[in-house]
C-alpha positions as CSV (number, residue, x, y, z in Angstrom):
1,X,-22.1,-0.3,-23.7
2,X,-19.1,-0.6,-26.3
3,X,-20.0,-1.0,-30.2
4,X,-17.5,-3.1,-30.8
5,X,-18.4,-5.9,-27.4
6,X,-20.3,-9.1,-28.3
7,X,-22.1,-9.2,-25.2
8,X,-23.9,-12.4,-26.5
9,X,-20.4,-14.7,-26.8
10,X,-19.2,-12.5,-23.4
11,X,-22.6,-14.1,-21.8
12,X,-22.8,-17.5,-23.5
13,X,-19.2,-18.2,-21.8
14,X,-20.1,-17.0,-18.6
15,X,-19.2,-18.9,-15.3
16,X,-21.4,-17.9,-12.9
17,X,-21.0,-20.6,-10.5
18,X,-18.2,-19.6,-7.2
19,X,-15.0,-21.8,-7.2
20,X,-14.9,-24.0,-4.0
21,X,-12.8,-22.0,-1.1
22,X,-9.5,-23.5,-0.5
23,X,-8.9,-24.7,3.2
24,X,-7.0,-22.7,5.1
25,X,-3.1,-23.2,5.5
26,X,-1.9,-23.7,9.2
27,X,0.9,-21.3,9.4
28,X,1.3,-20.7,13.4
29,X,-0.1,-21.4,16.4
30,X,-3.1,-19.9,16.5
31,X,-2.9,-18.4,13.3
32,X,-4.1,-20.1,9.6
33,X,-3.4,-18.7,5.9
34,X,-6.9,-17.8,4.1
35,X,-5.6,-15.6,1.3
36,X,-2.3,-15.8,-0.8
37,X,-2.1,-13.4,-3.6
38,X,1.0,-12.4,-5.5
39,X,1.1,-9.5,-3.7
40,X,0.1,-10.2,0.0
41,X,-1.8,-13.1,2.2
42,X,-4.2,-13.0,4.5
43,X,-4.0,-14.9,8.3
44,X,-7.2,-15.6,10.3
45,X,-6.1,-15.9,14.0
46,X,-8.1,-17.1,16.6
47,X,-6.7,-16.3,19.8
48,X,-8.3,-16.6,23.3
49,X,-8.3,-14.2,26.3
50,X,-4.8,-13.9,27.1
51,X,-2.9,-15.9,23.9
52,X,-0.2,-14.1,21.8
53,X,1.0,-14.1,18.6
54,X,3.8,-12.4,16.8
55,X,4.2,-11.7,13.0
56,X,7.3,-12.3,11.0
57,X,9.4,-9.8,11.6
58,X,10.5,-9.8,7.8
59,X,7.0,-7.7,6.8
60,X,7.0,-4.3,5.8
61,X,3.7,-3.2,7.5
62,X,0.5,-5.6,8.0
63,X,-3.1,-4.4,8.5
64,X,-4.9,-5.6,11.6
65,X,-8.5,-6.2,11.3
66,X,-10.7,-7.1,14.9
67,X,-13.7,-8.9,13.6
68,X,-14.6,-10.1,16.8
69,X,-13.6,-9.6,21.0
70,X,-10.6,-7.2,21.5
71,X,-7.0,-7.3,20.6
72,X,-3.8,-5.4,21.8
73,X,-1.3,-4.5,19.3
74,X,2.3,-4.0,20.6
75,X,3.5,-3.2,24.3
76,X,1.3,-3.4,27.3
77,X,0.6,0.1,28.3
78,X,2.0,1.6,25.0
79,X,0.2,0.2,22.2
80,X,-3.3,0.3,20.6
81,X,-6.7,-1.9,22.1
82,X,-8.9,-2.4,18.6
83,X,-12.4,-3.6,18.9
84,X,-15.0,-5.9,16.9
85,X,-15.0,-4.2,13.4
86,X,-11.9,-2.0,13.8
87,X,-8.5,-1.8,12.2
88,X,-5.6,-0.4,12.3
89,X,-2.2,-0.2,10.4
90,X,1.1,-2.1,12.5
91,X,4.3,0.1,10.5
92,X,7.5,-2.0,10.0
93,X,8.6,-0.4,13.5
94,X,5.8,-2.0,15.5
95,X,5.4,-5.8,13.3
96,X,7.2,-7.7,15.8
97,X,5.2,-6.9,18.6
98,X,3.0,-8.6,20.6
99,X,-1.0,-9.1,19.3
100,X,-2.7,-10.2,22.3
101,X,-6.2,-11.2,23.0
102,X,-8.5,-9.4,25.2
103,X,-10.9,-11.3,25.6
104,X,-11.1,-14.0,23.2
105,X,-10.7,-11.9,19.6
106,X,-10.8,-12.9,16.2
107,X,-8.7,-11.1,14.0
108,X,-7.3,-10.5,10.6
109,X,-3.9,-9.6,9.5
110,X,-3.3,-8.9,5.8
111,X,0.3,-8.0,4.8
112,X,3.1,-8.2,1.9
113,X,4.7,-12.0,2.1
114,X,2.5,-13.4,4.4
């Protein structure tokens, strides 16, 4: 689309085939690293009905993604309930709250510095 590409050396050097994932980093119970980027990591956290899990408290904000089950974020009776394939933003003021399961959830939790 460019004049000036050479779209023949830009596909002759190519890589087409995807690197091999790297295995997750056990950071927690519950809880594994699958992303680190300069900027922010990722944590995949399995939790059954009932199980808890806190994030550092260090973290400016995280977001919380429910792939699968239900989750509570923060106090019982003042906090939010997400469902499969909802998300939801935890401010600084709410990171060292309780995530609990409801029932058994899978969730993601992206943030700076984890």
């Amino acid at each position: 689309t460019q004049d000036h590409w050479d779209s023949a050396h830009a596909v002759a050097n190519m890589r087409l085939d995807t690197p091999e994932a790297p295995e997750p980093e056990p950071v927690g119970e519950h809880c594994e690293r699958i992303v680190r980027f300069e900027d922010f990591g990722v944590w995949q956290a399995r939790l059954n009905d009932g199980e808890r899990i806190n994030l550092p408290e260090d973290i400016p904000y995280a977001v919380a993604f429910c792939i699968s089950g239900e989750v509570h974020l923060g106090v019982p009776g003042n906090g939010l309930r997400l469902q499969a394939e909802e998300a939801a933003l935890i401010p600084a003021a709410s990171v060292g709250s309780d995530i609990r399961s409801e029932p058994d959830c899978l969730l993601l939790l992206a943030a700076p510095g984890l």
